[in-house]
C-alpha positions in Angstrom: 398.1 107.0 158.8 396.4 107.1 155.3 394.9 104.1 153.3 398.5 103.0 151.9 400.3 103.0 154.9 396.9 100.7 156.6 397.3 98.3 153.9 401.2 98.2 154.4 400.7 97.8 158.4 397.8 94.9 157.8 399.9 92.9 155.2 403.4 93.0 157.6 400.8 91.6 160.6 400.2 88.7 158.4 396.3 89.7 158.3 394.9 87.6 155.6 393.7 90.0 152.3 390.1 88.9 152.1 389.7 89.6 155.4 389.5 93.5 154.1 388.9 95.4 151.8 390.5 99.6 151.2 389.3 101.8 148.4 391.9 102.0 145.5 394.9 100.1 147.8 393.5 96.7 148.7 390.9 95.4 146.6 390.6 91.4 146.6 389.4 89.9 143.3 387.5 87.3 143.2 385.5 89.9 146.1 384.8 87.8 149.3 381.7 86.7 150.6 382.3 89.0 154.1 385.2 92.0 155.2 385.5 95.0 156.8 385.7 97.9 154.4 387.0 101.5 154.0 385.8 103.9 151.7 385.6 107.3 150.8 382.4 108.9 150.9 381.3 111.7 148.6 380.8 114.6 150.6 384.5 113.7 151.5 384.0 112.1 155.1 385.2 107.9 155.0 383.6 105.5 156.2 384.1 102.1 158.0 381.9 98.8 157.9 381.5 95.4 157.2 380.1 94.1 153.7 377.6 90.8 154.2 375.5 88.7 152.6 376.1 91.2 149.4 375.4 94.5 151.5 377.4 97.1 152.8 376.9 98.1 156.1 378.2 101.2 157.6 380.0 100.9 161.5 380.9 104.5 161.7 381.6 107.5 159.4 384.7 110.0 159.9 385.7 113.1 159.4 389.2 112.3 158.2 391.3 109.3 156.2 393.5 109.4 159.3 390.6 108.6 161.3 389.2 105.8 159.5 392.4 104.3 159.2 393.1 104.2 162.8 389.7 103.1 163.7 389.6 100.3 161.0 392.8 99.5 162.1 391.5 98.3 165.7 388.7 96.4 164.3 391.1 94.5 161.9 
């Protein structure tokens, strides 16, 4: 699974769009006050978390997309 198939998968469950947030797939404007997040990092790992009260904060970091897609995916 890679970040445009998650979105796809998220959207046909009927999960609401500010309840996340994917780097360069699924990006609400207006941002929301709280979601879950995935992003790349820059040493290439990706990471997963949950963005509050104007901070990100990391749950885990993964080696691979694939990874951090599955894993957000079970949080969503």
């Amino acid at each position: 699974m890679n970040r445009v198939s998650l979105a796809r998968a998220l959207r046909d469950a009927g999960v609401p769009g500010d309840q996340y947030w994917i780097e360069g797939v699924h990006e609400p404007a207006p941002t929301p006050p709280d979601f879950l997040y995935l992003r790349s990092l820059p040493d290439g790992r990706w990471e997963v978390g949950v963005y509050e009260r104007g901070a990100y904060e990391p749950v885990t970091v993964h080696a691979t997309e694939a990874e951090a897609c599955a894993h957000f995916r079970t949080l969503v």
